[in-house]
N, C-alpha and C positions, 0 to 999 in steps of 0.2 A: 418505594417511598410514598406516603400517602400525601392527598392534597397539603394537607398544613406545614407539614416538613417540609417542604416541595418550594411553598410561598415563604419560609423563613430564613428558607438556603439562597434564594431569590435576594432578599433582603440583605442580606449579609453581605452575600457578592457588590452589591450597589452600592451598602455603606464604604466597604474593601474599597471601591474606586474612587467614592469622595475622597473618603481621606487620606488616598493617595494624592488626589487633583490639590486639595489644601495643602500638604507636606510640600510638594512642587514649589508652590508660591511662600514657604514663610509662615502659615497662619494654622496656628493652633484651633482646630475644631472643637475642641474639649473643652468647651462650655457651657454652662446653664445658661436658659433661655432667658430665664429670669432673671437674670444680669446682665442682660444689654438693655444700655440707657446710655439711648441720642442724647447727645449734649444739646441742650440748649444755648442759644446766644451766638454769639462770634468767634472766631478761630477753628474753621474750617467746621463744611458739611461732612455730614456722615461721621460722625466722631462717636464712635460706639465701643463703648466703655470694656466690654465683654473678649473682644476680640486681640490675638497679639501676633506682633510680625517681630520677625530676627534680624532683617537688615530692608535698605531702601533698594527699591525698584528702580530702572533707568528708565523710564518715565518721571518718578519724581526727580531726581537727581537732574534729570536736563530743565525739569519744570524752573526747579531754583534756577540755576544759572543764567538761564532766559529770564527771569523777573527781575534777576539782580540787574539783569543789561536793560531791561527794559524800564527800570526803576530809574534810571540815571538818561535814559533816553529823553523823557517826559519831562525832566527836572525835578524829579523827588529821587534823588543817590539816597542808598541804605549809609546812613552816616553816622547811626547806633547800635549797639554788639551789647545784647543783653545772656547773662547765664543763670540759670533761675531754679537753683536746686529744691524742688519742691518736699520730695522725700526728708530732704534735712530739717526740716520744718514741719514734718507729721502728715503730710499729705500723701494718701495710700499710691502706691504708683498705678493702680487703676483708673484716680481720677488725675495723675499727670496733665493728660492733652486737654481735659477739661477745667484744670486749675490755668492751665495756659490760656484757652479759651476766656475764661474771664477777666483774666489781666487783658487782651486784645482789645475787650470790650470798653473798661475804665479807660485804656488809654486812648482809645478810640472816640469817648464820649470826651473827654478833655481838648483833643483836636478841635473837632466839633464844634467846641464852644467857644472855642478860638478864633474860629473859621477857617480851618486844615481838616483835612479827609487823611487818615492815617493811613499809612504804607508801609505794609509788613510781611515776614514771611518767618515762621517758625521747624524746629525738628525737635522731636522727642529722643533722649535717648537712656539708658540705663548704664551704671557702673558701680562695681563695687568702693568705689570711695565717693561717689556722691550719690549713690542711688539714682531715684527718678530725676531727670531734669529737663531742660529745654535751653536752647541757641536760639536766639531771635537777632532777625535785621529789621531795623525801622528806621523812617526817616522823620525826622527831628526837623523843623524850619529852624534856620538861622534865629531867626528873632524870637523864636521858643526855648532855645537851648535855656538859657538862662534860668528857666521857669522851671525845667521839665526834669534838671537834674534829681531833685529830691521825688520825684512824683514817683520810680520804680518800686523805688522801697516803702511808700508808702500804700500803694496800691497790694502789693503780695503781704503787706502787714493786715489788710483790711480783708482778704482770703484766708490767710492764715489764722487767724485771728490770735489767738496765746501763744499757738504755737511759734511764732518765728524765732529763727536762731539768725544767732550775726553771721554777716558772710552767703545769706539765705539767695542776694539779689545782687548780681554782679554788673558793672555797668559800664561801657566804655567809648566813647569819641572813636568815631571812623571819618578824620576832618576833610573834608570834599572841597575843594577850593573859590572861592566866590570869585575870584577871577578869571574869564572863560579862557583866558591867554596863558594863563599860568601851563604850563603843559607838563612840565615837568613836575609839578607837585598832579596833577593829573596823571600824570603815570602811576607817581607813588600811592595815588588813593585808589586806583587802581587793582595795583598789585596787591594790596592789603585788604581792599573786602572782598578780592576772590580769593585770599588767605584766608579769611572767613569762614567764605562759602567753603573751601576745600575743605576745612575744620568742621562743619556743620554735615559733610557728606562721608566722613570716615567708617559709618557703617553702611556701607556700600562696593559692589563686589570692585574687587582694585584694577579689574580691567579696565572698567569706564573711565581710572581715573586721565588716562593717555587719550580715550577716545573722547571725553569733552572737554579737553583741554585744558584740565589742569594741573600735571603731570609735573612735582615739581613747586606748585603753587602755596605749601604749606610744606611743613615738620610732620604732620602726624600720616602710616601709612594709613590705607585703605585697605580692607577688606574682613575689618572690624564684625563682630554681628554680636546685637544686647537685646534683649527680649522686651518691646516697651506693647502696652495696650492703647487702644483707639488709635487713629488716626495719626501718623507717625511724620508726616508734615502737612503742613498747611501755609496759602499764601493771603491778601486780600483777595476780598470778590470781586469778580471782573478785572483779574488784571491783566490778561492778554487783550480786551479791548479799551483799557484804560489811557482818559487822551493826555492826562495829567491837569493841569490847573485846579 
């Protein structure tokens, strides 16, 4: 075999192993270079457009659950359940996690201007009757509710731009009880945005769902898997050292 053969047999083998080590985890290597593009803005780092995974990793999967506890530790409870079919409204589902990204951002700057720091956490996922979309939890202040109902749909109108279809931005009350006595409506708020969260974790392998405890917690099973690109969740920055206020 002469040197060059030698060095392309070399090469092959090496690819051979990557794209075994990729296949392992979920992630399609079989992209151009030239299609990866970091998002810009809010709604998670590393949001790289190019890239796709088949189901969620138990890493992310305990990430949410720990932020959802940690959300309601500090005093901002996930107490809004957004579904935000992007694809039905013309958005490629390449730029899914990055069309999500920008709603994070507008809703984020509206806090802000409030004087609220938004709290959120998102998951991408695909299917044949809604295409690309996204599950988000956010916390909503009491005294913003009011405000803040029409703002979803107005914000994915202003990304979409022509394109939006009715039905685009789904929205819903996850009511947390302002009474810290209430306990019993505390259970039930409870039980219902870890109904959520188990909802938002269905592509995920269905062993975890016993091991983090939530076995039982929703209708839909686990062990789901849809093909979505970038960044397949994302939470706020800083929230494992987030003090709240």
């Amino acid at each position: 075999m002469s040197r060059h053969a030698s060095a392309r047999s070399s090469r092959n083998h090496a690819k051979t192993r990557i794209f075994k080590a990729f296949d392992q985890y979920g992630i399609n290597p079989l992209f151009k270079v030239g299609a990866i593009q970091p998002t810009k803005g809010r709604g998670g780092a590393r949001n790289v457009r190019g890239l796709s995974t088949e189901a969620l990793t138990e890493r992310q999967c305990r990430e949410l659950v720990e932020a959802m506890q940690h959300a309601e530790r500090i005093g901002h409870p996930f107490n809004r359940f957004l579904t935000i079919t992007w694809e039905r409204s013309g958005i490629d589902p390449r730029d899914n996690a990055r069309a999500a990204g920008r709603f994070i951002k507008m809703a984020s700057d509206w806090m802000r201007a409030r004087g609220c720091r938004l709290r959120w956490a998102w998951v991408q996922e695909s299917s044949n009757r809604f295409g690309a979309h996204v599950h988000m939890l956010l916390h909503v202040s009491p005294d913003l509710e009011p405000l803040f109902g029409p703002m979803p749909t107005r914000w994915v109108r202003r990304i979409v731009e022509a394109g939006y279809v009715g039905k685009t931005t789904q929205s819903q009350r996850v009511p947390y009880p302002l009474n810290a006595g209430d306990l019993a409506s505390l259970d039930a708020y409870r039980a219902e945005v870890a109904g959520k969260v188990h909802y938002m974790l269905k592509a995920a392998p269905a062993a975890l769902e016993a091991r983090l405890g939530l076995l039982g917690a929703g209708p839909k099973p686990w062990g789901k898997s849809c093909r979505v690109f970038g960044k397949r969740l994302a939470i706020w920055q800083g929230w494992r050292t987030d003090p709240g206020g």
